[in-house]
C-alpha positions, 0 to 999 in steps of 0.5 A: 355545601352538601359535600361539607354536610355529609361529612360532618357526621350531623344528622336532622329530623326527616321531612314529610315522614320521609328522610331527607337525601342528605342531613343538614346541620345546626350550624355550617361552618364558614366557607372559608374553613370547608374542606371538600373531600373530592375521594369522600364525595366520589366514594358517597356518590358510588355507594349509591350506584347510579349507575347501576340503576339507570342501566337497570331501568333502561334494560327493563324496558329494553331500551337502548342508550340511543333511545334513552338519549333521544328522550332525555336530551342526552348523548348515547356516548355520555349515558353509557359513561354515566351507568358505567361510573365513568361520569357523575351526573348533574341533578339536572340531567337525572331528572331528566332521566327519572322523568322518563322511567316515571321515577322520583329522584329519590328513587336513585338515592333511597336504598336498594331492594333486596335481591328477588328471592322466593320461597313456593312452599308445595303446601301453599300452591293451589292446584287448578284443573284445565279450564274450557272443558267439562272433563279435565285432562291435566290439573296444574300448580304455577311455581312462580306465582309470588314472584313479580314481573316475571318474565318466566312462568314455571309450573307443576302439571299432572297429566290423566291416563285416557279413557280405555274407550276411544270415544270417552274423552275428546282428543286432546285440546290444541292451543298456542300462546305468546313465547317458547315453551319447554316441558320436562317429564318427570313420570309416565308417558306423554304424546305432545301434538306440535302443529301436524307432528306428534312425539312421545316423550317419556321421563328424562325427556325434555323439549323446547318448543315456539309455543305460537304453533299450536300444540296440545298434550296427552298422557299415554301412560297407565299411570297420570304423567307428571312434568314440569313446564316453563313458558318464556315470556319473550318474544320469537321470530316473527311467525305467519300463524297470526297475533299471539297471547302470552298465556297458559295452557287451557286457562281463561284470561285472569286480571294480571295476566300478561298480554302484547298492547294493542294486540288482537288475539288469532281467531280460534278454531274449533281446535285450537284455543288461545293459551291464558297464562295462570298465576 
């Protein structure tokens, strides 16, 4: 009967506000004259790309189909042909599915969002000093932060020359954070200080580094030092210098930002500070 109705063309009013999955028409014909279109029905079903959506839920939660089946009653064997097209899945077993992502289900008929696209307009971004000092030693712009879920957090950051007196500025704040981080110089000199060895890097340079060590930036130039630093927002091999936070450099810990559950911040030093992620 559904097969005979999205064939037909008809259309009826939306339900609660909401359309309905499928139209039903003013009147049905006999059963004895539906005509089941088994290519139209397979082409209706691929249109809404199922599949497609279930594996998309399940990778952003990085789950494994042995795991999607433990909690849904289904084989690893039978989840992969379904995301892969091979298989259609019963209303039964998609709400099964759905009840595992905390979705609808018409969260796998309504239609698909547009693709993540965002525009950072330089006159729109806040520029924000470092934070936890009185004197700050670099101010940064994030250039992600419309984007949502990130799981990159890119930034624009100004580094200040010294004080031509040793003694006028402390040295540099060291603090480490949850991922891998990777610097790119675009102006001046920079000393970037990584656990117990220190580097210059100059314009061109670029670095990529674990993040959990502690680390802390310098600009060694006469001129302010500009570059452009990306922090990853994923695990890396497990290190022995503690728990990590996932958070940006110098900044303290805003409402949305992103942190392990259940994760206890290292202890701090007088040192090293724990890196909150801006944006």
């Amino acid at each position: 009967m559904a097969t005979s109705t999205i064939l037909s063309g008809n259309t009826s009013q939306p339900l609660n506000g909401r359309s309905p999955i499928h139209a039903v028409p003013k009147a049905l014909p006999e059963p004895s004259t539906v005509q089941i279109d088994g290519e139209a029905a397979e082409t209706v079903i691929s249109e809404k790309r199922i599949g497609e959506r279930i594996k998309h839920l399940r990778l952003k939660k990085s789950m494994g189909l042995v795991e999607l089946g433990r909690h849904t009653g289904l084989s690893a064997s039978f989840l992969s042909q379904l995301e892969t097209g091979r298989v259609v899945p019963t209303l039964r077993n998609l709400a099964r599915i759905a009840m595992v992502f905390s979705k609808d289900l018409n969260y796998f008929f309504e239609p698909e969002p547009q693709t993540l696209f965002r525009i950072h307009r330089g006159k729109d971004r806040v520029r924000l000093p470092q934070s936890g000092v009185q004197d700050p030693a670099y101010y940064f712009e994030s250039l992600g932060y419309l984007v949502p879920d990130r799981q990159l957090d890119p930034y624009f950051a100004e580094f200040l020359p010294s004080r031509p007196s040793p003694d006028s500025r402390p040295e540099p704040r060291s603090h480490q954070h949850f991922g891998c981080e990777f610097l790119y110089v675009l102006a001046g000199a920079l000393t970037i200080r990584h656990g117990a060895v220190t580097h210059i890097i100059e314009p061109g340079d670029a670095i990529y580094f674990d993040a959990s060590t502690t680390h802390s930036y310098e600009c060694s130039s006469d001129t302010p030092a500009t570059a452009l630093i990306v922090t990853l927002q994923q695990p890396v091999a497990p290190a022995s210098n503690g728990h990590r936070s996932n958070q940006f450099p110098g900044q303290s810990p805003l409402k949305h930002g992103r942190s392990l559950p259940g994760q206890a911040a290292p202890p701090q030093s007088t040192r090293a500070a724990i890196v909150p992620k801006a944006g």
